[in-house]
Phi, psi and omega in degrees: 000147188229120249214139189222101220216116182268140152207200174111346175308166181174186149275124169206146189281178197284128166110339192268190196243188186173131183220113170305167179217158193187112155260134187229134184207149193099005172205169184281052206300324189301355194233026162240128163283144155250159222213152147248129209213160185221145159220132174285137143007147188019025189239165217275183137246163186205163199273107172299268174222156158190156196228140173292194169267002148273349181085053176258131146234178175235169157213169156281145170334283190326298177258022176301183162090303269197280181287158174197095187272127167241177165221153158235091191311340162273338146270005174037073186192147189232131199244199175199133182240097204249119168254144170081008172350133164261165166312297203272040140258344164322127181183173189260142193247117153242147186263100150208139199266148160197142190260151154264082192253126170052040181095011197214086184279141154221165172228136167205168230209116173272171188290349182090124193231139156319103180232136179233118184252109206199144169267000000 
């Protein structure tokens, strides 16, 4: 079975730092890009960061600078490491890994961890 667990959310005022964690079991983690995503109150989800199985990432604009996603592939986990936090990063934070192997994708998706950014 296969299980995807965010956890590391919170309260933190705007300027402060916060660092997700995303456990993953039940795969074959070292051969999944993992992905972070976030979604606001009325808003769309949208794609944070994410890093392959080579350890390539990306961000989105809104957070370069600012975010820094690693993995450790011997604890099959994946963080997101947030400095300088803003207001309009509050949103609910999801975790999901996913493969492309020959044709054949999977995905899977954590319950989502709470980040509130507020003085």
């Amino acid at each position: 079975q296969v299980q995807v667990v965010e956890s590391g959310g919170g309260l933190v005022q705007p300027g402060g730092s916060l660092r997700l964690s995303c456990a993953a079991s039940g795969i074959i983690f070292s051969s999944y890009t993992m992905d972070w995503y976030r979604q606001a109150p009325g808003k769309q989800r949208e794609l944070v960061a994410s890093i392959t199985t080579v350890s390539v990432t990306t961000y989105a604009d809104s957070v370069k600078g600012r975010f820094t996603i690693s993995r450790d592939n011997a604890k099959n986990t994946v963080f997101l490491q947030m400095n300088s936090l803003k207001q309009e990063d509050t949103a609910v934070y999801y975790c999901k890994a996913s493969q492309d192997w020959y044709g054949t994708v999977r995905r899977y998706w954590g319950q989502g961890t709470q980040v509130t950014v507020s003085s």
